[in-house]
VMD Tcl script that draws the C-alpha trace (Angstrom):
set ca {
  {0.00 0.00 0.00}
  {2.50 2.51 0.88}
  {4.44 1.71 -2.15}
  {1.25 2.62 -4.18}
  {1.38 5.93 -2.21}
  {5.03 6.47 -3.33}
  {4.02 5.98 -6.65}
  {1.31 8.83 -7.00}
  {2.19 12.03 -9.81}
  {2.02 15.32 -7.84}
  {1.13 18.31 -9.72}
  {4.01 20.53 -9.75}
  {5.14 23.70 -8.07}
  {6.57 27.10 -9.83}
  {9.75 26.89 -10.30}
  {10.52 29.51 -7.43}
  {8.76 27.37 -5.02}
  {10.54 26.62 -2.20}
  {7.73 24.05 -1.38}
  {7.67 20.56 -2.01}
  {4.73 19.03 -4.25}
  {2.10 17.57 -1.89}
  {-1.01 17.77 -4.45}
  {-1.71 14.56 -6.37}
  {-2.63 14.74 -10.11}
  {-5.50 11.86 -9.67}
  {-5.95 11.54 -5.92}
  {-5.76 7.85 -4.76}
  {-9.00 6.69 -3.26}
  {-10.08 4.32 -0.84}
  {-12.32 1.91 -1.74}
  {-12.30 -0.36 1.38}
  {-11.18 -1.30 4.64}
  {-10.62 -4.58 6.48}
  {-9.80 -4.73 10.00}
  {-8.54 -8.18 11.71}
  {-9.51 -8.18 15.43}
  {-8.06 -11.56 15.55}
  {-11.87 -12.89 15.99}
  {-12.70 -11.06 19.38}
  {-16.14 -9.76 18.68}
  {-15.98 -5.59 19.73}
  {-19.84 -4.52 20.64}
  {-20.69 -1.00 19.63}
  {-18.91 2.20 21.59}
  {-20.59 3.75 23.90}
  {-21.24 7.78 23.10}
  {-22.80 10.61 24.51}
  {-24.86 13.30 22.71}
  {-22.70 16.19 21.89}
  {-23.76 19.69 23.81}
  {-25.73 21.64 21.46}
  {-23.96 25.26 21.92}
  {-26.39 26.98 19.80}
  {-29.31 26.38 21.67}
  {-27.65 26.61 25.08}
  {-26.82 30.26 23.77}
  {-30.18 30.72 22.72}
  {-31.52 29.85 26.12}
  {-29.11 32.10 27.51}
  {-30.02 35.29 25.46}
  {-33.62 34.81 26.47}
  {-33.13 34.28 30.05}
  {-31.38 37.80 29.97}
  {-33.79 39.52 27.65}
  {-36.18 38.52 30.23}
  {-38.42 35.93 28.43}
  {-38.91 33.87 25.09}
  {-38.65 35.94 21.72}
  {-41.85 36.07 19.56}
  {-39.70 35.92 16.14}
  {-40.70 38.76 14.79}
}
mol new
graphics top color blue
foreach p $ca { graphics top sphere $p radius 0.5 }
foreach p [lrange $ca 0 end-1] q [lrange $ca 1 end] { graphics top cylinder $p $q radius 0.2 }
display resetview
């Protein structure tokens, strides 16, 4: 796999460029992964819901214009 990598064309850089090509002509995609867990079975992760910010904020902007906005 990381030979494949090696291999990829970059697009080259002006001549002045001090930087070093980094942008592939045809970008290599991925197409699949397989992971071997050496047959243990993993059950799902457990997660938590992310804090919604936005309507935390909102909440707090009410609160301190003294009560719920009519939207107009």
């Amino acid at each position: 796999m990381l030979d494949k990598l090696n291999e990829v064309e970059l697009k080259p850089v002006a001549e002045d460029s001090t930087e070093q090509p980094s942008e592939p002509v045809n970008p290599p995609v991925i197409e699949s992964v397989e992971i071997d867990t050496f047959g243990i079975e993993y059950s799902l992760p457990q997660t938590v819901e992310p804090f919604d910010y936005l309507n935390w904020l909102q909440s707090q902007q009410s609160v301190v214009s003294g009560g719920t906005t009519s939207g107009n």
